[in-house]
Each structure stands twice: as C-alpha cells, then as structure tokens.
N, C-alpha and C positions, 0 to 999 in steps of 0.2 A: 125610542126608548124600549131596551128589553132586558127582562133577566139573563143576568151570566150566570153559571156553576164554572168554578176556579176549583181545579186540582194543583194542592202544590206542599212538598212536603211531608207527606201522609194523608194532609186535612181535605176535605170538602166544602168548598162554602160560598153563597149563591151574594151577588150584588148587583145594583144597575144604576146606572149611570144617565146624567141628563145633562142638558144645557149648552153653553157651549166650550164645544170641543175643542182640548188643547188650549183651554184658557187656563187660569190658575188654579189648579186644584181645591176642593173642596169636599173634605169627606164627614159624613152623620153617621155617627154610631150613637143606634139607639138604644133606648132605655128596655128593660123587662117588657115582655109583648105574651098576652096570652094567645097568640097565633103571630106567625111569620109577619113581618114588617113587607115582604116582598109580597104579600097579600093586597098590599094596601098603596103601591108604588105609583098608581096613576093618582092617587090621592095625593101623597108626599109630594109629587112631582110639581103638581097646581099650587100647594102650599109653597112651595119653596120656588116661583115661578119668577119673581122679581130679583131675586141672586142668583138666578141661574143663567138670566141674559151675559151677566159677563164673569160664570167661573162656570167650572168641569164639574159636574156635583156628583161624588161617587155615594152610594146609601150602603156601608157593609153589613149583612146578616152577621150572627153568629154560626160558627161549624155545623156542618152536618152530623148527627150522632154522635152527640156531648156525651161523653164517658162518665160515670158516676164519677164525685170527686173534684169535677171541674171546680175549678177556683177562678174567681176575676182574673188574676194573674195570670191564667192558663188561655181566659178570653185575651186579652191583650196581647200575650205572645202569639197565640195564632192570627189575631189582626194583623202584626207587624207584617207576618207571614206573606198573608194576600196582600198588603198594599206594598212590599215587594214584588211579588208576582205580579204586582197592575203596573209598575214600575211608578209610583207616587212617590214623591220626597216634597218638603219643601212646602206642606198644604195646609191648609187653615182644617183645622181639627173640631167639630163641633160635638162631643157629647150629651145626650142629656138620662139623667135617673144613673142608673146601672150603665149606660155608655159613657156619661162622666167620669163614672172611677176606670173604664178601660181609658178613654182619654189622659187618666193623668197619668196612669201605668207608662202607656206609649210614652210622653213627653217626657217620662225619666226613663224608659229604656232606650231608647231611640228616637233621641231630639233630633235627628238630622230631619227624619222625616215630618216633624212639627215648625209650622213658620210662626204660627199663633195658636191659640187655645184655648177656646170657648165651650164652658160648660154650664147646666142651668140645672137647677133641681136635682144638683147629687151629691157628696160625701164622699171623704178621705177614708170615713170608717162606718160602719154602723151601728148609730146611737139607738138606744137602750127602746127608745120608741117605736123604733121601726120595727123590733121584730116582734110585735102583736098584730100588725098586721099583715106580717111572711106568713104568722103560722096563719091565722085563719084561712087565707089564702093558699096554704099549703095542704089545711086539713077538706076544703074543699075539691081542690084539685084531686087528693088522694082518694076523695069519696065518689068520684068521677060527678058531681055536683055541679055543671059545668054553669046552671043559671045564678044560682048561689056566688058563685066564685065571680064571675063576671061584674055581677049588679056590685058585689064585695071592694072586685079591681077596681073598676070607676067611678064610685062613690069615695073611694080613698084619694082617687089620683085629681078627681076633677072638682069645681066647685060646685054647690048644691043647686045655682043656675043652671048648670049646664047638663050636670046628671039628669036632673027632672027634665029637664029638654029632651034628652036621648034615652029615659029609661027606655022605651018599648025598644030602642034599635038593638041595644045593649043585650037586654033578653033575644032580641032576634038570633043576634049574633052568639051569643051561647049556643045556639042551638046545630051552630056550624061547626065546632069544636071535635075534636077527635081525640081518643087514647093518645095517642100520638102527637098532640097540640100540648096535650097535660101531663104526661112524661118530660116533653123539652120546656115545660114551664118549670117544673118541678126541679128541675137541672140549673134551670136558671138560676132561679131563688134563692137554690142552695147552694149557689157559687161565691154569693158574698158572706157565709158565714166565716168569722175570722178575719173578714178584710178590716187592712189598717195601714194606711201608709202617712200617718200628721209626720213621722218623723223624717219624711224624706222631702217633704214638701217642697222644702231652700235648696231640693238640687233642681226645679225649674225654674230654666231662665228663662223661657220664651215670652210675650208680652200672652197676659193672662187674660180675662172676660170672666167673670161670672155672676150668674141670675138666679135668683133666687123666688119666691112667695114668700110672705108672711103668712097663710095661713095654710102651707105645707106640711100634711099630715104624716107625711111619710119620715121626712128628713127635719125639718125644721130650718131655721136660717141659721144656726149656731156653726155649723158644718162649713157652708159657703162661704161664711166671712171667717173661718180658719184658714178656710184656701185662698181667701184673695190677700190676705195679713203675710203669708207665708210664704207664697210667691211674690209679694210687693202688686199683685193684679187689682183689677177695677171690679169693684162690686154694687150691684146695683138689685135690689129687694122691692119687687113689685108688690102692692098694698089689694089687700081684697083679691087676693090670687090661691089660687091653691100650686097641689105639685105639678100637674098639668099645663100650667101656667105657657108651654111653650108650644100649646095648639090651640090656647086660647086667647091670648095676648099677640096680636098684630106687633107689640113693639118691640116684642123679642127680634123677631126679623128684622127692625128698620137697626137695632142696634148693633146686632150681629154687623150690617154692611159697614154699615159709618165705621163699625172697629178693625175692619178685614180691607177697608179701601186704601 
C-alpha cells in the first residue's frame, strides 16, 4: 500500500488503496479531519482489514489547495473526477460525517458509478445544532489554538469513554498541526455552509445503508432517518454511541459487509 497523487482535470488529489486487487471496488470518503486522512492510512488500512480480503478499498482525500468558497458540492464533483481518472464505476460508496454528504452528492450526480451506498453519522443539510460546534472549531483554528481546537474536535465527535482514554494522544497530536493543516480545516468546515439537498433525496435509487448514534452531537439521528425514509434505505441507530461511532463500534464494519455481500 502507498499513497497516489492523481492529476486530472485541473485538480490534485492524493489516495491509496488496499486489499485485494481488482476485486469489487470499494471507496471511503471520509468525514472533516483536522490533518490529512492519508496521515493515518496504515491505521485505516488495519481497521478496515476484514473487508479488504475480498474488495479493492480506495480511501479518497479531498483536493489539493481547496479554493475559498469550496462547497460540498464542489467536494463531490471533483470526487467524481478522480474516481473517473481511477477508472471506478459500479463501487460500494462508504461515507461518513462530511464524506456522507459527498456520498449522497455522487449518487445523485453519477449513479453509474454507485452500486450501493452506505453512510453513517451525516446529513442531507446542516441542522441548527451543528453549527455551535463549526464555529468554536472555527474560532480555534483561526486563533491558531491548535490544543484547544483538537481536545474541542474529539470531545464532540467521540464518546466521553473514549476521549478520556485518548485525551493526552489528542493533545500530542495538536501539537503536530501546521498553518497549513488549519487553513485546509478551515476550508473544510466552510464548505457545508448552505448545504441542503432533503429535496432530491427520491432521486436515489441505489439500495441505501445508513448508521447513525443516538447520542450524536454533531448531527443528531433526525437527519439519517430523513435519508433512509427518502430513499426507501435501511436505518439502523447505535445506543450509547456518539458521532464517531464508526471507529468505535466494531459493528459498523460486520454490517457494512453483510449489506455489500
């Protein structure tokens, strides 16, 4: 396994791939990262080690040098981009957070290349709740605050178990952060401002998946059971979970297969 950088189009943007090769495709686009996901790929790779024996597992970054102004929308259409340029069609789509809503973009811009479509812990739009925790998030980042913002991110996304588990790593890892980690955070964030797609929801057909927490601070369960109501999809709302839910629940995974087999 090793990172790509794909030119194609105008764009730049880094992925890599595991498991086996030329089996059925399998792509993660993941949620808001306060540093590169491609950071973290021998990690992903071990987590996701038991569906990798028998599918192609591509992980797409976002673009290189997001433009003020970026929108979900603008994330998705350069996704389609590179998994044209990887030459993917036809793949089991996994979203989750902020790579949900590129996911459902994809499935209504380009169903050819969605077989299935599994998302967990994200939204058609952003409700009312979530964006108290953009800005503080926002206002850290801007203050270059990077342990603040950190201890900030994970304490929202994860459950109060797990955080206390990891506070000192948490802080470590602040401490590894760059202007340049917190600029493309910043890019990020402000990409879902204005996202809303509930009214297009009944143009996906493809067979739906989605997962949710009950005790989801960011999004709530109200969002996911819109998506699964609206596509006719399967919804399933893990208890004593939070938003993170999908790197601390083992069953995200066992469910994910059973629904892609």
């Amino acid at each position: 396994m090793k990172i790509e950088t794909i030119h194609t189009e105008g764009i730049t943007c880094r992925y890599f791939r595991f498991g086996k090769e030329n089996a059925a495709p399998f792509v993660i686009i993941p949620g808001v990262a306060v540093k590169s996901v491609m950071n973290s790929a021998d990690v992903i790779a071990t987590q996701y080690k038991e569906l990798s024996r028998e599918h192609d597992i591509y992980v797409i970054d976002r673009i290189e040098d997001m433009p003020e102004g970026y929108t979900v929308q603008d994330m998705a259409c350069d996704t389609i981009k590179v998994l044209h340029a990887i030459g993917i069609r036809n793949a089991d789509i996994y979203g989750v957070s902020q790579g949900g809503m590129i996911a459902q973009v994809i499935a209504l811009e380009c169903p050819e290349i969605v077989r299935r479509l599994i998302l967990c812990s994200t939204s058609p739009y952003i409700p009312e709740a979530s964006t108290t925790s953009l800005r503080v998030w926002a206002e850290n980042a801007q203050k270059k605050d990077t342990e603040s913002l950190m201890l900030a991110f994970a304490e929202n996304i994860y459950t109060k178990d797990y955080f206390e588990k990891f506070r000192t790593a948490f802080r470590e890892y602040s401490r590894l952060l760059t202007d340049e980690d917190l600029q493309r955070f910043l890019r990020m964030i402000s990409a879902t401002h204005g996202f809303d797609i509930r009214d297009r929801l009944g143009e996906i057909k493809c067979p739906v998946l989605v997962m949710a927490a009950d005790n989801d601070r960011i999004f709530g369960t109200v969002p996911s059971g819109k998506i699964a109501e609206l596509t006719d999809g399967t919804l399933h709302i893990y208890k004593d979970q939070a938003h993170g839910v999908y790197d601390e629940e083992p069953d995200v995974l066992k469910r994910i297969k059973e629904f892609i087999s």
